[in-house]
N, C-alpha and C positions, 0 to 999 in steps of 0.2 A: 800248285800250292807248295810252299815250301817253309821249312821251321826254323835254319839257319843261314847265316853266311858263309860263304859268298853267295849271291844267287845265281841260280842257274841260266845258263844264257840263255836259254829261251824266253827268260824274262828281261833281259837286256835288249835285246833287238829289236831295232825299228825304232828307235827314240830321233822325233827330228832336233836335225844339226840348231833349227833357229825359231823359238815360240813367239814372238811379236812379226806383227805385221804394219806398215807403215800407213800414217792419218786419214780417214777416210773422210769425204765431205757430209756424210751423213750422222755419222760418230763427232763429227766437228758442230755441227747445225747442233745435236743434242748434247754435249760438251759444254757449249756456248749458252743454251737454255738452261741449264743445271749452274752453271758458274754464278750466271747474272738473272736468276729466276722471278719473272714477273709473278708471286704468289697471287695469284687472284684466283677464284675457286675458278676449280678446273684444272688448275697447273697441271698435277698429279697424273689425273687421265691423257693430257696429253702426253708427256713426257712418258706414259708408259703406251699411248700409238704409236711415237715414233721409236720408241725399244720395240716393238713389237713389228714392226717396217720391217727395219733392220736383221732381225732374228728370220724374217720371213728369206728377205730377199737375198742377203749377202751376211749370215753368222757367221765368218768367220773372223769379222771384222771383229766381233766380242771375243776381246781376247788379249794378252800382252796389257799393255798399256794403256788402251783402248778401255779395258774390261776395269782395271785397279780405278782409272779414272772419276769411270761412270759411276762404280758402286760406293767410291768414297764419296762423291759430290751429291748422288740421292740418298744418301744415311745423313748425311750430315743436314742437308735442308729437313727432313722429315722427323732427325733428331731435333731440329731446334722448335717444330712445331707442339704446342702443349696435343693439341687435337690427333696427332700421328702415333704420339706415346703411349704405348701399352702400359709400360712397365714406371713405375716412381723409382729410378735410382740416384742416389747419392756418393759417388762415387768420393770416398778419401784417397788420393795416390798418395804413395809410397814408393821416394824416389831410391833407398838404400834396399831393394827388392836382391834378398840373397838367391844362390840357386842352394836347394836343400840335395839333401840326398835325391835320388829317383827310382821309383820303383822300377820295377826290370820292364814292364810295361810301357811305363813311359820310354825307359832307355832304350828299345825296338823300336818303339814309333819315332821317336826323336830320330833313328840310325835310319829306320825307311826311309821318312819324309826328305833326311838332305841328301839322302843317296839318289832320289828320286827328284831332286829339286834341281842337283847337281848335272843331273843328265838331261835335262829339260832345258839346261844354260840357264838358269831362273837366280840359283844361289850362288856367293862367291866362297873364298875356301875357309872362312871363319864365320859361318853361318848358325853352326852347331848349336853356340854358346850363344848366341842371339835369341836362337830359338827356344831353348833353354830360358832364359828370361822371359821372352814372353809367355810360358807357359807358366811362370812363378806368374806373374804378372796378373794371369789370369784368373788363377786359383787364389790369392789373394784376393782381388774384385770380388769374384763368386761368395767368398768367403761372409764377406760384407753383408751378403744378403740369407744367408743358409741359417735353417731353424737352430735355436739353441735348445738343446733339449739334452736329459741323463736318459733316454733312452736308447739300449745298445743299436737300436735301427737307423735311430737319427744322428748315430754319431761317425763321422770321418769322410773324405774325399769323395770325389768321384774315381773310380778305381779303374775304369777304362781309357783310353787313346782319348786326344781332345785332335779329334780328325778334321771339325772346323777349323778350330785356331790353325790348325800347320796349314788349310787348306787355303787362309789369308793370309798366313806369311808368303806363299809359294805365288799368289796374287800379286802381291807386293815386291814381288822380289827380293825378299828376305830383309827387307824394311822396319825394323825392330819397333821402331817410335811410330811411322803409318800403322802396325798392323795393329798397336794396343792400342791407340785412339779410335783407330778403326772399329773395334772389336766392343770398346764401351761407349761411343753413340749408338751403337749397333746393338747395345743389350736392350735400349728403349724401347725396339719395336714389337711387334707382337711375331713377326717371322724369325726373329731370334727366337723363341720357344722352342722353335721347330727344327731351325737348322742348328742351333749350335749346341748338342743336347745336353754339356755339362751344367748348363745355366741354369735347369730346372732342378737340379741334383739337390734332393732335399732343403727346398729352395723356400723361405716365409712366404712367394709371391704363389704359393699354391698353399690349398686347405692343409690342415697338419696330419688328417686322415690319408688325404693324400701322397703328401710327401713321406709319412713315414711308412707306405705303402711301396715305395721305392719303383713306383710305374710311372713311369712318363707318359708325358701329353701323345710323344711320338705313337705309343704304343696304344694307348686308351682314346684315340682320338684318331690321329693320321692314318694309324695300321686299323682301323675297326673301319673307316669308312672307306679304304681300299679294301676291304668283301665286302661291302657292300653297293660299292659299284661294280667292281667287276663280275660279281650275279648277275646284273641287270644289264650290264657292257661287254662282258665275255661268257656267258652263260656254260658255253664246252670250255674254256679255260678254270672256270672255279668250279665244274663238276671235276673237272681232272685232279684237282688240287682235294676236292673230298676223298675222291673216292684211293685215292697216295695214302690219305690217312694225316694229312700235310698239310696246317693252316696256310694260306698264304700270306697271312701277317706274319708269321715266322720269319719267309725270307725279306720280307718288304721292310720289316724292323733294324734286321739286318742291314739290307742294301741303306738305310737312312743313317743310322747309328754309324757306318763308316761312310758318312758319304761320298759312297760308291765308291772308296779307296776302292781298288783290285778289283774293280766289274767295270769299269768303264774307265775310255781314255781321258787324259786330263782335260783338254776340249770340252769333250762331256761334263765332266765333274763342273769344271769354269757355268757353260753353260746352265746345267742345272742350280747351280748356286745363284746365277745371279737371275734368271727368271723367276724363282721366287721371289728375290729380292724386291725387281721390281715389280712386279705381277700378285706376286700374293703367296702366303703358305699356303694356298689349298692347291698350288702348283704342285707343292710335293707329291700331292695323294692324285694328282693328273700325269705325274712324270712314272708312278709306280704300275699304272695303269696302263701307259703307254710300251713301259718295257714289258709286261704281260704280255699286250698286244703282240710286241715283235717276235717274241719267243712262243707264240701258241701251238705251232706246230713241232717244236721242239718238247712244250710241255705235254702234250699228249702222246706222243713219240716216247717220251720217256715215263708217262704213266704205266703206259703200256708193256713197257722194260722193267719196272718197277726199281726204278732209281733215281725218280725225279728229285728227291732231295738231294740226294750225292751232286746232281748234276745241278741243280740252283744253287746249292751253297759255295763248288767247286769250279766255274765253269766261268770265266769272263763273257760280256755282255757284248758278244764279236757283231762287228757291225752297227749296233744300235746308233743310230744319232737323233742328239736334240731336235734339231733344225727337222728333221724328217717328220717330227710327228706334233710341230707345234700347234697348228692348224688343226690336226687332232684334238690337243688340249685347251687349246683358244673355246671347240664348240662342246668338251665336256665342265668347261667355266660356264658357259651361258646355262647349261641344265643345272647344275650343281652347288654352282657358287652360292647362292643365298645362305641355303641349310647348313654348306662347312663352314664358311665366315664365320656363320651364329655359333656353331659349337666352336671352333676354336677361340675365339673371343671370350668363350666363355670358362674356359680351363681352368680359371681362378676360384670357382666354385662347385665346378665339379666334383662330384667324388666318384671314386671307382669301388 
């Protein structure tokens, strides 16, 4: 971990020279199905067997160009379908979008993100200020939708990193005009709730008890039924996590709220964004389950130390990979899936 610039080169090393990988015939077959989509029922399920092939047999092919492709061409069919729409948005652009001042927050995350983009070969060298607008951009959009209220709870920004949005620019390739179209067909679905979490920031599209309750879905929904699977899917993994004294929705809120900036390689991060995309939000609370899984022995190891929090909160997520535990999470979908669907679907009336 570290608080300042420069960073230390132990966090520099190892960055490959080149992140795309060249057309594959399988990413082309589903390319080709997404571009010219015969909508007949069913589409959908297909197009997420042959993602799901794919992720099985050769993920790495999800990735580069490959990855930007796929996830603009399935948002964009699923945004034109009334039936796919979670969310009623009316989006007004605003094409004179200034950049305002920036909290110091934001100006660290902005500085990570192209430092990070930069060494990925993903960004060019006046990315900065691109970036910068999409994030007016976005908060603007959001803006459109957030409760009007004089009460001091309901009033102002989202005050944290928007680790989605930069995590679409760095998709895109620093693509200013893809990543905010990107981003608002993207707010229609019901897996925007989950991944992009400024969207819910004291949001009209959730109850007003809610919102001015200032707990997201992430947390009251995604992190509440990660314990309660993993009671019943890692039973010595979430006694360890009692007996710490250490919810395990703490770190798992975490790990989502930055989506996995700083615990996992970008691979990862690409990966896990876009299986939910196309798979489903109840993939988040099967990806947090999974990385439990990896680290079990490590979480008991350090129960036992008594520094499992130091070491969850501090510790990247060495080794983990997507692809290793899809198949895992493909058969905690067939247990699971009905009951999370229903509650998160259901987030609009929830109260907490």
């Amino acid at each position: 971990m570290f608080s300042s610039y420069p960073c230390p080169m132990r966090y520099l090393a190892g960055f490959p020279g080149k992140t795309d990988v060249g057309q594959d015939d399988d990413v082309s077959k589903l390319l080709s199905a997404l571009k010219n989509p015969d909508k007949q029922v069913g589409w959908i399920e297909s197009t997420q067997r042959q993602f799901c092939e794919i992720m099985k047999r050769k993920p790495y092919v999800v990735s580069g160009t490959n990855l930007s492709e796929l996830i603009e061409k399935f948002v964009l069919h699923l945004s034109e379908a009334p039936s796919d729409c979670y969310f009623d948005r009316k989006y007004q652009a605003d094409a004179n979008v200034t950049t305002k001042s920036l909290t110091s927050i934001q100006q660290l995350g902005i500085k990570m993100t192209i430092s990070y983009g930069k060494r990925l070969n993903l960004l060019r060298e006046n990315a900065e200020n691109d970036l910068c607008q999409v994030l007016m951009h976005c908060e603007n959009f959001l803006k459109q939708t957030s409760i009007k209220s004089s009460q001091c709870s309901l009033r102002g920004g989202y005050v944290s990193y928007d680790w989605f949005a930069s995590s679409i620019f760095l998709i895109m390739r620093g693509n200013k005009e893809k990543t905010v179209k990107f981003l608002q067909q993207f707010s229609h679905l019901l897996v925007s709730a989950f991944l992009w979490i400024p969207q819910l920031h004291h949001s009209s599209h959730l109850s007003v008890d809610t919102a001015a309750s200032g707990i997201h879905p992430v947390y009251f929904c995604s992190a509440h039924y990660v314990e309660m699977l993993l009671k019943a899917e890692l039973p010595l993994v979430f006694s360890a996590f009692h007996m710490a004294g250490f919810a395990p929705s703490q770190i798992c809120q975490q790990w989502l709220m930055q989506c996995f900036w700083n615990y996992l390689d970008w691979s990862e991060i690409c990966h896990y964004i876009s299986i939910c995309i196309f798979l489903g939000p109840d993939y988040q609370i099967y990806m947090c389950i999974s990385v439990l899984k990896h680290l079990q022995q490590e979480i008991l190891q350090h129960t036992q130390n008594q520094d499992l929090q130091v070491f969850l909160k501090e510790e990247a997520l060495h080794e983990f990979r997507v692809s290793d535990y899809f198949r895992y999470m493909e058969n905690l979908a067939l247990t699971y899936r009905p009951v999370l669907l229903r509650d998160m679907k259901n987030i609009r009336v929830q109260s907490t």
